[in-house]
LOPA-869486 format. One line per 3 residues: number of its first residue (from 1); their letters; for each residue x, y, z of C-alpha. Coordinates in nm, 4 decimals, always signed. Layout:
<atoms>
NUM> a> X:Y:Z ~ ...
</atoms>
This chain:
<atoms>
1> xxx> -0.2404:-1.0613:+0.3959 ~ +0.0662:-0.9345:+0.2849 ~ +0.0627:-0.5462:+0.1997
4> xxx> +0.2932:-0.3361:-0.0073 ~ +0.3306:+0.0660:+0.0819 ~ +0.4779:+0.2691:-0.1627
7> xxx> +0.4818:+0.6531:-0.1400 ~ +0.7182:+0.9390:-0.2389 ~ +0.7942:+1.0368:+0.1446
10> xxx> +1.0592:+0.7835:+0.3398 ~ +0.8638:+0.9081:+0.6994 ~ +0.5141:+0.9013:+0.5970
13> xxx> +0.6090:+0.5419:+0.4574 ~ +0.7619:+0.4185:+0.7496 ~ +0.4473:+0.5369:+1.0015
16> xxx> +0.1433:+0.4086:+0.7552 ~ +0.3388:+0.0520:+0.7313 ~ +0.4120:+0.0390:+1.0904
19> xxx> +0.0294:+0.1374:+1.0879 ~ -0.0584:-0.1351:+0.8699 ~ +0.1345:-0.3797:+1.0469
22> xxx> -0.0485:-0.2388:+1.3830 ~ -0.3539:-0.3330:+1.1881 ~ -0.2567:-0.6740:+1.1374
25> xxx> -0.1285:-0.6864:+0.8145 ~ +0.2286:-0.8282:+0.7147 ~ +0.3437:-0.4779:+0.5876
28> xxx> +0.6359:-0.3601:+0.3635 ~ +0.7161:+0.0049:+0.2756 ~ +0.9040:+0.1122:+0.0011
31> xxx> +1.0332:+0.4891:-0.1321 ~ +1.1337:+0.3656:-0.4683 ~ +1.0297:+0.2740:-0.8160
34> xxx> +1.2472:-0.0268:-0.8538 ~ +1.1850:-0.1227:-0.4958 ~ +0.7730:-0.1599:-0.5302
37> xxx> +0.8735:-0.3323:-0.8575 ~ +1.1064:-0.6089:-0.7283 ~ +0.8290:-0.6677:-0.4626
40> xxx> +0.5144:-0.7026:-0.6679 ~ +0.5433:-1.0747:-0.6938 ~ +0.5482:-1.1130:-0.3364
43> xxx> +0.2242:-0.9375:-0.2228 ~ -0.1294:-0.9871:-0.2247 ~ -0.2115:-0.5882:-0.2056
46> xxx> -0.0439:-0.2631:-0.3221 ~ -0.1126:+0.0648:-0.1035 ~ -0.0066:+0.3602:-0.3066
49> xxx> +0.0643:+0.7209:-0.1664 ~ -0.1183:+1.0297:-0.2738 ~ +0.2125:+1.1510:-0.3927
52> xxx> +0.2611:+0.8586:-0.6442 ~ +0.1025:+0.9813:-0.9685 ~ +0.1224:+1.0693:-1.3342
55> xxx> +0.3692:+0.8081:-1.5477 ~ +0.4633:+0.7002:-1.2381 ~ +0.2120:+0.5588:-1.0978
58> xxx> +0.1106:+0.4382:-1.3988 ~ +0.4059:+0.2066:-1.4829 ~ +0.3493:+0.0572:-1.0977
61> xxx> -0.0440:+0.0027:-1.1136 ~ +0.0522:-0.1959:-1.4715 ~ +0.2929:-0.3867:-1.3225
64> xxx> +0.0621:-0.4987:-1.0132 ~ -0.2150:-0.6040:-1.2324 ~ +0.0128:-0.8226:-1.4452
67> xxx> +0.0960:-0.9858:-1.1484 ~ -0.2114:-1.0094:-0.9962 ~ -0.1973:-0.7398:-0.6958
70> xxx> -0.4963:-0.5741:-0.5719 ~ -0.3546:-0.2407:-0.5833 ~ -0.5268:+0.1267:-0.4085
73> xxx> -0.4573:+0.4736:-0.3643 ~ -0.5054:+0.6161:-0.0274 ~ -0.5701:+0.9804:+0.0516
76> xxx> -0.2794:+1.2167:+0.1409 ~ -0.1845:+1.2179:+0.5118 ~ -0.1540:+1.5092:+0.7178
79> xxx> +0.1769:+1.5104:+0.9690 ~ -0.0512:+1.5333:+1.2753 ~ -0.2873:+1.2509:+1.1851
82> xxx> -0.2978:+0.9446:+1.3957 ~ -0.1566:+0.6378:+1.1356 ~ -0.3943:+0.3598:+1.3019
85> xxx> -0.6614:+0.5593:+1.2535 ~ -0.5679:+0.6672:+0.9137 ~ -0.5166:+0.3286:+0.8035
88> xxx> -0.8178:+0.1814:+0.9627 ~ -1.1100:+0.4843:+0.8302 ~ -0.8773:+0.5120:+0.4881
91> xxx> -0.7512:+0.2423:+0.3544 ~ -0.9097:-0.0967:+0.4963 ~ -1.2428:+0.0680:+0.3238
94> xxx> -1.0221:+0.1067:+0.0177 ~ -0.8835:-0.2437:+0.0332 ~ -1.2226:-0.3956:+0.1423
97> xxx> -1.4244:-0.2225:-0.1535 ~ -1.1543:-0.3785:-0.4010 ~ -1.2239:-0.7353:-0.2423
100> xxx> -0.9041:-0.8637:-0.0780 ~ -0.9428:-0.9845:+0.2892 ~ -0.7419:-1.1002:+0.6013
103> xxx> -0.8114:-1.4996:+0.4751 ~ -0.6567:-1.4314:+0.1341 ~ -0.3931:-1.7192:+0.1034
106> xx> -0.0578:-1.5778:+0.1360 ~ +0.2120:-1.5897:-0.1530
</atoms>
């Protein structure tokens, strides 16, 4: 499955999609509006950051379900947390509750 991080913080991006990736998933991270945007077409899931909210995250979450993106919100991360585990207790429930899987067809 392809997966999509965006979050406000470049570091915290690059460990929970190196996470992801750790976790099998073909992972992307992105700091930026307009980067998440020009990517949306190319994913099967959207992980947002805790720090992604208000108008913000509104405009992004619109723009995943128009093209089809399972999108979720993790919890925030603390510095010191492990980003296997994080990824693993936090947001494979997240994505598993919202129904994508690892057999998804890929885009």
């Amino acid at each position: 499955m392809k997966v999509l991080l965006f979050g406000r913080n470049p570091a915290t991006v690059s460990r929970v999609t190196a996470a992801l990736s750790a976790a099998g998933f073909a992972a992307d991270g992105v700091a930026s509006e307009e980067a998440v945007l020009a990517r949306l077409g190319l994913v099967d899931a959207l992980v947002l950051g805790a720090g992604v909210v208000g108008e913000l995250r509104e405009r992004v979450t619109a723009a995943a379900v128009r093209h089809g993106v399972v999108w979720v919100q993790g919890p925030h991360i603390l510095p010191e947390r492990d980003g296997l585990e994080y990824v693993r207790t936090e947001i494979l429930p997240l994505l598993a509750e919202r129904g994508t899987h690892e057999g998804r067809h890929p885009r």
